[in-house]
C-alpha positions, 0 to 999 in steps of 0.5 A: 500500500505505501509503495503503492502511494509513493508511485502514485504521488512522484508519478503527479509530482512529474506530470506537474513539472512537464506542465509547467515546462510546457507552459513555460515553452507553450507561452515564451515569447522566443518560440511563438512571438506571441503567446498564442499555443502551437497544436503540438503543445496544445495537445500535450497539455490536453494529455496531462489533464486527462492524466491528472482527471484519471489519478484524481478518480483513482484515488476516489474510487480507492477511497470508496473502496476503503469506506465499503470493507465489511468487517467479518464477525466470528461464528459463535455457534459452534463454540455455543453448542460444544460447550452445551453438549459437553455439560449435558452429556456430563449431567447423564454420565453422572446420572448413570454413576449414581443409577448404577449404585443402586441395588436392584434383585440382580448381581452388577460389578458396579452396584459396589463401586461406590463402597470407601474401604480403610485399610491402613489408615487410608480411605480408598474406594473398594474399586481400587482394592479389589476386582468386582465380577458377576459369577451369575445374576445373583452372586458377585465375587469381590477379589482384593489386589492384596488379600491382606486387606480382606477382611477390611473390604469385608467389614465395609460391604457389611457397612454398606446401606445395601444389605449385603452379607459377604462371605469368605471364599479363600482369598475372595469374597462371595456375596449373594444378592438378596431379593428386595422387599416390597419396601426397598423397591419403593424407596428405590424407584424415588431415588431413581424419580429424584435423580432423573428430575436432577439431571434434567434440571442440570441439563436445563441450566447449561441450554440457560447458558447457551441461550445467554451467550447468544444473547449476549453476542446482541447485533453483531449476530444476525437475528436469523443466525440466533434464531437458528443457533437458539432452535439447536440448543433446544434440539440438543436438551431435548435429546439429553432430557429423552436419553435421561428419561429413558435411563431412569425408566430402565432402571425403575423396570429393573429395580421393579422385576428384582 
């Protein structure tokens, strides 16, 4: 651009000078006798007029363009909707950790993992102690990575508000999951009712969220982009709120049919 302006101005600065040599020529009294033009003066002076009107529009029509740019404002939308999704799908993972501590009438290597076992004077979750497996629909075998810590991982299943009743096999231990009463299958179905309506609510938070950012982005985002980028967001809360729905309503069956 610079050497662009310089060209532009020492290439006028010249057209100026042969101008004025010209006049000075045109009208010396030494070449004419009179300061009447000679025709091929005339017309050289004709050219650097003409020359003069064409840089002058020049620099106009490259200012105009200069007015016209357009300034390139950034998308949003894809930022928007993965932030959104990141939190609602963090909402179902949590939702699908607690369902799985839940006791229902079959074994699940999960349902223990929520079990904190102290052996040593730490505090450790019995997931890292030892390795959960389902011998058949009705039994768990729970074996610890050292069997010195048995009898501790023992004691805390005991603990534990799901009613289990562990026994010694060698160096593991053999728990039998007992059928649910009437009552616990109650209490349970309200546990899962809760969760459900938590994480729908988490998931209606983060659509909040998103729909304040666009808020937020006010004119600099077109108002047909906003309206579509708002109708995604509620796309995506409701698919998060079905998949909840739908977790919780598994769970419910099979905490029902024990």
């Amino acid at each position: 651009m610079a050497i662009s302006v310089r060209r532009a101005f020492s290439y006028r600065s010249i057209l100026l000078l042969h101008c004025r040599h010209l006049s000075h020529i045109i009208h010396s009294p030494s070449l004419t006798g009179s300061p009447s033009l000679n025709p091929s003066a005339s017309s050289a002076l004709d050219f650097l007029r003409e020359s003069r009107r064409g840089f002058a529009k020049g620099r106009k029509s490259k200012d105009s363009d200069a007015g016209n740019t357009v300034e390139v404002v950034p998308d949003i939308g894809p930022a928007v909707k993965e932030n959104a999704m990141s939190q609602m799908d963090a909402a179902v993972v949590a939702l699908s950790r607690e369902l799985s501590k839940l006791r229902t009438g079959r074994a699940s290597s999960g349902m223990l993992d929520h079990i904190i076992v102290e052996t040593g004077g730490v505090k450790m979750p019995l997931s890292r102690l030892a390795v959960v497996s389902v011998l058949d629909p009705k039994t768990l075998s729970v074996t610890p990575y050292d069997p010195d810590a048995l009898k501790q991982l023992e004691n805390a299943i005991v603990s534990s508000p799901l009613g289990l009743n562990p026994k010694a096999d060698g160096e593991r231990l053999i728990a039998v999951i007992p059928p649910l009463t009437k009552e616990h299958i109650q209490a349970m179905c309200k546990v899962v009712a809760k969760s459900c309506e938590d994480v729908k609510q988490s998931i209606r938070r983060a659509r909040q969220k998103a729909l304040d950012t666009i808020k937020k982005a006010g004119s600099s985002l077109p108002k047909d982009v906003a309206k579509r980028l708002e109708k995604e967001v509620d796309e995506l809360t409701k698919k998060f709120v079905k998949s909840a729905e739908d977790m919780c309503k598994a769970k419910e069956k099979e905490i029902a049919e024990g």
